[in-house]
LODO-572201 format. One record per residue (C-alpha): x negated, y, z; residue number from 1; residue in one letter. Coordinates in steps of 0.1 Angstrom, whole numbers. Example, Ala and Ser with C-alpha at 12.3 -4.5 7.8 and 13.67 -1.06 7.14 Angstrom:
! LODO-572201
px py pz i aa
-123 -45 78 1 A
-137 -11 71 2 S
END
This chain:
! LODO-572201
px py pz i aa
-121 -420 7 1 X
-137 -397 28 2 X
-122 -359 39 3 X
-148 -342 13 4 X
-131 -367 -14 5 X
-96 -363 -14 6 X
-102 -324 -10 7 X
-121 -326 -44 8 X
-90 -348 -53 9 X
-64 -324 -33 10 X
-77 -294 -52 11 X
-77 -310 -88 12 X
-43 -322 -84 13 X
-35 -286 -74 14 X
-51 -270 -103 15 X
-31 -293 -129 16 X
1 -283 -107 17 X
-7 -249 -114 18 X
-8 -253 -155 19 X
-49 -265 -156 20 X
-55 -284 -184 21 X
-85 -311 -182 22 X
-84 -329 -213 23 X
-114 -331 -235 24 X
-126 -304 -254 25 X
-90 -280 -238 26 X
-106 -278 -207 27 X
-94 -242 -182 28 X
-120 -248 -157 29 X
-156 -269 -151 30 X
-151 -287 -122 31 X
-189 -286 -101 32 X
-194 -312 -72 33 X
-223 -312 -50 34 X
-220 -328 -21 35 X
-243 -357 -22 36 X
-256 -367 13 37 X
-288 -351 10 38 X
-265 -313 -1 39 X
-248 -318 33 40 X
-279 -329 53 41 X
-301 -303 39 42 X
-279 -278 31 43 X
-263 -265 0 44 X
-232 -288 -6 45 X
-207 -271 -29 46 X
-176 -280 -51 47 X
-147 -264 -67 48 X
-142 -245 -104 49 X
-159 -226 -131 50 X
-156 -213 -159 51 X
-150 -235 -189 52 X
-176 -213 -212 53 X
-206 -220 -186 54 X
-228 -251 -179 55 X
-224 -278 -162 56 X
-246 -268 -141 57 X
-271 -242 -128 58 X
-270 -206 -127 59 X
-233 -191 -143 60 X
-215 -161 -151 61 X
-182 -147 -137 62 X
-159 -158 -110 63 X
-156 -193 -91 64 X
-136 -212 -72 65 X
-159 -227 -45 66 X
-158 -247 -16 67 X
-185 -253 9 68 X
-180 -283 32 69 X
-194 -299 62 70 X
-197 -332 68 71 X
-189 -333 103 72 X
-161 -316 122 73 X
-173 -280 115 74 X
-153 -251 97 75 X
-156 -255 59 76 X
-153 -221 36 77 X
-130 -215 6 78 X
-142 -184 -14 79 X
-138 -167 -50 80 X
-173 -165 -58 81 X
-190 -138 -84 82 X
-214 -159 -110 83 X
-251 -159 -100 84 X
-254 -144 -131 85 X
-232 -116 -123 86 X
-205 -106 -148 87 X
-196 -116 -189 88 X
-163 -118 -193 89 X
-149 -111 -156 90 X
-161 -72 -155 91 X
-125 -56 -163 92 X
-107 -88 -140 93 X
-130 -80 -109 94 X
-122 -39 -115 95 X
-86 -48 -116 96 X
-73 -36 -84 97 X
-42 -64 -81 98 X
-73 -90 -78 99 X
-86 -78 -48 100 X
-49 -67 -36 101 X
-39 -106 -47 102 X
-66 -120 -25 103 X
-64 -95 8 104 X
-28 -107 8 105 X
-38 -140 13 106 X
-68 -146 38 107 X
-57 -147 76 108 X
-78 -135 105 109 X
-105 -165 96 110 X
-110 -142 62 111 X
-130 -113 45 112 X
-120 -95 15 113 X
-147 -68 6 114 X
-137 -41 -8 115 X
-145 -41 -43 116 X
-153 -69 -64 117 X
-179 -53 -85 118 X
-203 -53 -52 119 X
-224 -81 -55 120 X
-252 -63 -38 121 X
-236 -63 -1 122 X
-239 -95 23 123 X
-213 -113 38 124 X
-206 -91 74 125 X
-229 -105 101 126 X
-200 -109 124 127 X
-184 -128 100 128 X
-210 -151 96 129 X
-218 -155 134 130 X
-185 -175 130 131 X
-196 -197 108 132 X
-238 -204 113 133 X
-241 -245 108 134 X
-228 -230 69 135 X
-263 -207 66 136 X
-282 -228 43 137 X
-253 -232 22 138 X
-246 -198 19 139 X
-280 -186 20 140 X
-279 -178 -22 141 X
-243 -166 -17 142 X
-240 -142 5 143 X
-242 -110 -18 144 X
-220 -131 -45 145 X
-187 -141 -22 146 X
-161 -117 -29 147 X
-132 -129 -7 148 X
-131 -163 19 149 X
-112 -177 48 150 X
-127 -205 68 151 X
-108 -238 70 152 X
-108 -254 104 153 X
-89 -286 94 154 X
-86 -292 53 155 X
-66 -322 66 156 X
-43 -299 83 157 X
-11 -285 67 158 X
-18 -245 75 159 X
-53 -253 60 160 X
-40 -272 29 161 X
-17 -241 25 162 X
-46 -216 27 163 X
-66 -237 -1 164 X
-34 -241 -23 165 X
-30 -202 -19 166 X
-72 -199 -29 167 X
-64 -223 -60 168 X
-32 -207 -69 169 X
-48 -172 -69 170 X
-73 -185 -93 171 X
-51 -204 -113 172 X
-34 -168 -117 173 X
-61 -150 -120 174 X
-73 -174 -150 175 X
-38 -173 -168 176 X
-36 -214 -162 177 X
2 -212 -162 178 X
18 -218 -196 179 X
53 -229 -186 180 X
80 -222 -160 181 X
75 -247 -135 182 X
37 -238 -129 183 X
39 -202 -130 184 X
67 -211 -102 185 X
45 -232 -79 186 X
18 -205 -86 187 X
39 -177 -67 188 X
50 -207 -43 189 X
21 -215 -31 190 X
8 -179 -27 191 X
39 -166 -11 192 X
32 -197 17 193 X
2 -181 29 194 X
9 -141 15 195 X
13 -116 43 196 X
45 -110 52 197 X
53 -79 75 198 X
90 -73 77 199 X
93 -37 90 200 X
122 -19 102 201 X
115 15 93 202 X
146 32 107 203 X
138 13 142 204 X
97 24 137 205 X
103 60 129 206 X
129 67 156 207 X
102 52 177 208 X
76 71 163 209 X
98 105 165 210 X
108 99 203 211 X
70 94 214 212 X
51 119 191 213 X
79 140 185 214 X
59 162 154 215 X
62 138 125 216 X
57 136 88 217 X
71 111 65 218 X
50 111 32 219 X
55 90 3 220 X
62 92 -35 221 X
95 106 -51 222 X
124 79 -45 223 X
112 65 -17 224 X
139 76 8 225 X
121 105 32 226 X
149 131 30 227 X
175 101 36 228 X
157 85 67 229 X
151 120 82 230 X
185 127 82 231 X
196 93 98 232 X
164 95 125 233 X
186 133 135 234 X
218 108 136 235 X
202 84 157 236 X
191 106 181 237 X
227 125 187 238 X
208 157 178 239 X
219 189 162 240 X
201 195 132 241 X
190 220 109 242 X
173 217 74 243 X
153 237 51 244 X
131 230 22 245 X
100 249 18 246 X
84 263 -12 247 X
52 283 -22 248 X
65 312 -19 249 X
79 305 19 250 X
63 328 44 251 X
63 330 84 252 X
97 359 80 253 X
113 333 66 254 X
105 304 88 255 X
101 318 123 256 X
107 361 126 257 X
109 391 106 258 X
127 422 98 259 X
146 426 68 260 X
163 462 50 261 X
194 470 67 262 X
219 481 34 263 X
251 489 52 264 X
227 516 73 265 X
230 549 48 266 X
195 557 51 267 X
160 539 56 268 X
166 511 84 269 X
157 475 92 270 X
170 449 113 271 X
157 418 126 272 X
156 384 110 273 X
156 349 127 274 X
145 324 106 275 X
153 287 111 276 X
127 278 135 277 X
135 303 162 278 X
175 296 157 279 X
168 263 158 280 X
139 264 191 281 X
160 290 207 282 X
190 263 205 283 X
173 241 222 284 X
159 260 248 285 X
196 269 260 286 X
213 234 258 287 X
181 207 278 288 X
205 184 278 289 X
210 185 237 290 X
185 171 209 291 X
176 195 182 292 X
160 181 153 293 X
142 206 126 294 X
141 188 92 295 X
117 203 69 296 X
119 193 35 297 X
83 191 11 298 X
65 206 35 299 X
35 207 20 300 X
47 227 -9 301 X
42 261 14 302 X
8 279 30 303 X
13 262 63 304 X
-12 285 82 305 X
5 313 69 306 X
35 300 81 307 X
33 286 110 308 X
4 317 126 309 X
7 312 163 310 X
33 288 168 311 X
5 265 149 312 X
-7 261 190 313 X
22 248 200 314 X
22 215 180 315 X
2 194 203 316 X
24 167 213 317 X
9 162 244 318 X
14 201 254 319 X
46 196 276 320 X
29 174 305 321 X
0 202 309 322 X
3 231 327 323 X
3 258 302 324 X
-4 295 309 325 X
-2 311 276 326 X
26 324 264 327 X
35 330 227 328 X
57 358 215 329 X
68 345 182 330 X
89 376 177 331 X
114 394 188 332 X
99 396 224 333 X
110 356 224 334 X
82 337 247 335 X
75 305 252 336 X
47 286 261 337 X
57 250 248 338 X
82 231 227 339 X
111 221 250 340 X
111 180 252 341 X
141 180 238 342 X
132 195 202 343 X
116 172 176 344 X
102 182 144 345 X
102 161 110 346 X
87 163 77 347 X
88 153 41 348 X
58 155 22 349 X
55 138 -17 350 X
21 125 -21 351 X
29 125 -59 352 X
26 156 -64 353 X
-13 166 -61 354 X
-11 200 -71 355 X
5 214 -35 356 X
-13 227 -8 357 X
-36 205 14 358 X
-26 203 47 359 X
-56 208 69 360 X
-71 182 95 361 X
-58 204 124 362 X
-23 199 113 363 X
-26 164 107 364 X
-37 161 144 365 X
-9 177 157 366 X
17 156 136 367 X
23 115 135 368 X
22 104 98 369 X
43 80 85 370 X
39 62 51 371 X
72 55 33 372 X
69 26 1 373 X
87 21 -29 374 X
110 -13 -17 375 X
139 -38 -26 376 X
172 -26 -12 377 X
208 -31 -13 378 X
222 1 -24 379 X
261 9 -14 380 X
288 -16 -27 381 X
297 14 -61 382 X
259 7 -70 383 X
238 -14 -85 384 X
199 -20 -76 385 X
180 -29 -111 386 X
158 -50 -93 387 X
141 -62 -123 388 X
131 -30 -134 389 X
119 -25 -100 390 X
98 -55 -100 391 X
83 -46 -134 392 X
67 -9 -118 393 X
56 -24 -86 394 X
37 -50 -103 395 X
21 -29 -130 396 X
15 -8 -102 397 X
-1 -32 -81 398 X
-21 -48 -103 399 X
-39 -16 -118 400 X
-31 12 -95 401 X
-59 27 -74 402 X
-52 34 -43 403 X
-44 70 -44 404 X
-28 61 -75 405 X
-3 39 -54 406 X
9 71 -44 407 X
23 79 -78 408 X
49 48 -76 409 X
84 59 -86 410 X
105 47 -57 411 X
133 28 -54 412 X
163 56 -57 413 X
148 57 -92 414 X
166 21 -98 415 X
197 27 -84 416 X
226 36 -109 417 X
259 21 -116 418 X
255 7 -146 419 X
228 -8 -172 420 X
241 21 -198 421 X
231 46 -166 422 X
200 29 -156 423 X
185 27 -194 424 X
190 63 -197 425 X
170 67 -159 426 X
144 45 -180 427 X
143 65 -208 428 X
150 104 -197 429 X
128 102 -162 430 X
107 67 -160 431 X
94 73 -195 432 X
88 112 -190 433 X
70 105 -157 434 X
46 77 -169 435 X
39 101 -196 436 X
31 130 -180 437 X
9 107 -155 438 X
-10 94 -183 439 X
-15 125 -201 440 X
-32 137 -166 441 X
-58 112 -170 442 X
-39 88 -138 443 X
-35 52 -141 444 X
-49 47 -182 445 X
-61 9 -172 446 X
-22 -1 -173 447 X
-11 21 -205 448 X
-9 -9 -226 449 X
14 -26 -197 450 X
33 5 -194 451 X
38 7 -239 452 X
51 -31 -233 453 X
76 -25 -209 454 X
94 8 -224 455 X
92 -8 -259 456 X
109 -42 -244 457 X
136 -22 -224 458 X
146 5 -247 459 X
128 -6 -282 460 X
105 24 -282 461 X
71 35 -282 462 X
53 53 -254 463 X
33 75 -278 464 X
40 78 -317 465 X
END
């Protein structure tokens, strides 16, 4: 048996592992095989699996499983391939974004993933193919219709035998070919074996981030922890801290200096009025040797160039190591003409919300942005972390989400309680409210129906009477 042969074999065997079914007249898939001598001499060979509702052969519909091989010692390709015939039944699948998500979470460095799977009118990436060249003939009537591909070096090798049970699996998934336990189980196995997997430590990043850039912003949906880590960055750095949350109605007296009435005075007077910026820069002006950390709280929920007016100057990270002339008076007859080293800036921003003020592309310049996800956690020992409810959000999420709509993912403080009777009531009073309310706005209506299921299943009740 030849390498071409026990693939073919290899990736049968993995298809019925995966829940497949093959017998007559039950059949999941069509399996296509040409590689005949004169396919690999001329160009053209091919194998791998169809759907069961098209020929046998010649021009289909919808997505494929396909293989191209080489005879010799050459890279092969493993691809999910859009019917010649473009789309029948696989419209709504190839719109779904979890496929595409599903597949760019497999391929390695030797991969493409385009970035929608309703383009069948864009080639393959030159650069790409410049990698692969003896395969040109085969791909010739292909290259608009391959959605997402790694190249195999070794289909003999175990890494490369992983990345085509991860291809399989993806389809098998993708296809619904799972009908019991054990082959939805080697599905995720066999995907998780070749998944991307980036283990961050955001406490460790962040404090990195803060001690280079110094100006930072951690964004991210409600629940996702920004306050929390902002305030443990602070800790980390031995700094002395001060807070404040803004608001719309949040103005530059309020921030950085103003005068307010003075009502002890007897007659018409005013006195000056610090705010929490100038306290907080003045502080660490006087004590170099001390880190001040200004934590401000939903930033973005304020006119920032009202706010900030001149200071807005003095946010360029790099401003420290050039030698500055300007001074700014930012009240009071206070002048400075940068941001002592030792002062550091951080802010919370919800990207849920989309009705707060946009923060400008000069601002984002000036500040390091940091994108906080919804995540697993262990929550203290008096809590409990519903990590089933969890799951069930970030894969409805996942799978139908945009990705601005990703932004909208409750986080995980919204699956934290310390008990079931606690957390069904978070289910019902706040998860169900909020999915609602996102709905009702016209935001993620592809996964209403998975969204109905889920509340009916945890709390026996509809989303909408």
């Amino acid at each position: 048996m030849n390498k071409i042969e026990k693939a073919i074999e290899f990736v049968q065997e993995l298809a019925a592992n995966f829940g497949a079914k093959s017998e007559e007249g039950a059949n999941d898939y069509i399996f296509r095989n040409n590689t005949s001598k004169d396919a690999l001499k001329q160009g053209g060979a091919f194998f791998g699996l169809i759907s069961p509702e098209e020929e046998v052969s010649g021009p289909y519909h919808d997505f494929s499983l396909v293989i191209f091989p080489d005879e010799g010692d050459k890279p092969w390709l493993i691809s999910l391939v859009a019917g010649s015939l473009g789309f029948k039944n696989d419209y709504e699948l190839a719109a779904l974004p979890g496929v595409r998500r599903l597949y760019s979470s497999i391929i390695d460095q030797n991969g493409f993933c385009k970035t929608s799977f309703l383009d069948i009118e864009s080639n393959l990436p030159k650069q790409f193919m410049s990698r692969i060249p003896h395969l040109n003939n085969s791909l010739k009537r292909y290259l608009k219709l391959i959605t997402a591909c790694n190249i195999i070096q070794d289909p003999s090798s175990e890494k490369d035998q992983k990345m085509i049970a991860g291809f399989v699996a993806a389809y098998a998934q993708i296809r619904n070919f799972a009908g019991n336990d054990p082959a939805r189980n080697a599905i995720k196995k066999a995907i998780s074996e070749v998944a991307t997997k980036i283990e961050v430590d955001e406490e460790e990043e962040v404090l990195k981030l803060v001690e280079n850039r110094k100006f930072v912003i951690l964004q991210g949906a409600p629940g996702t922890g920004k306050t929390r880590l902002a305030r443990i960055i602070a800790q980390k750095l031995n700094s002395e801290s001060f807070f404040t949350q803004f608001h719309a109605e949040t103005s530059y007296s309020d921030f950085i200096y103003g005068i307010k009435p003075d009502l002890d005075a007897g007659q018409l007077a005013y006195e000056e009025k610090t705010g929490i910026f100038y306290d907080s820069l003045k502080k660490a002006e006087e004590n170099p040797e001390k880190n001040v950390v200004l934590i401000v709280d939903e930033i973005n929920r304020a006119n920032l160039s009202n706010i900030l007016g001149p200071i807005f100057y003095l946010f360029e990270y790099q401003l420290e190591i050039e030698k500055v002339s300007v001074k700014i008076d930012i009240g009071g007859g206070y002048e400075i003409s940068k941001i002592p080293s030792n002062y550091y800036v951080i802010g919370t921003m919800n990207t849920a919300d989309r009705s707060l003020a946009v923060v400008d592309f000069a601002l984002r310049r000036r500040f390091a942005w940091y994108t906080l996800k919804p995540k697993p956690i262990k929550p203290a020992v008096d809590l409990k972390f519903f990590k089933k409810d969890f799951s069930a959000f970030d894969d409805i999420f996942t799978w139908y989400a945009s990705s601005e709509e990703l932004n909208l993912q409750p986080g995980q403080a919204y699956f934290i309680a310390t008990d079931e009777a606690e957390m069904k009531d978070r289910v019902k009073y706040e998860l169900m409210p909020l999915i609602k309310e996102y709905l009702a706005e016209g935001v993620l209506t592809n996964a209403r129906d998975e969204f109905s299921k889920y509340f009916y299943d945890r709390l026996g009740e509809v989303l909408f009477e």
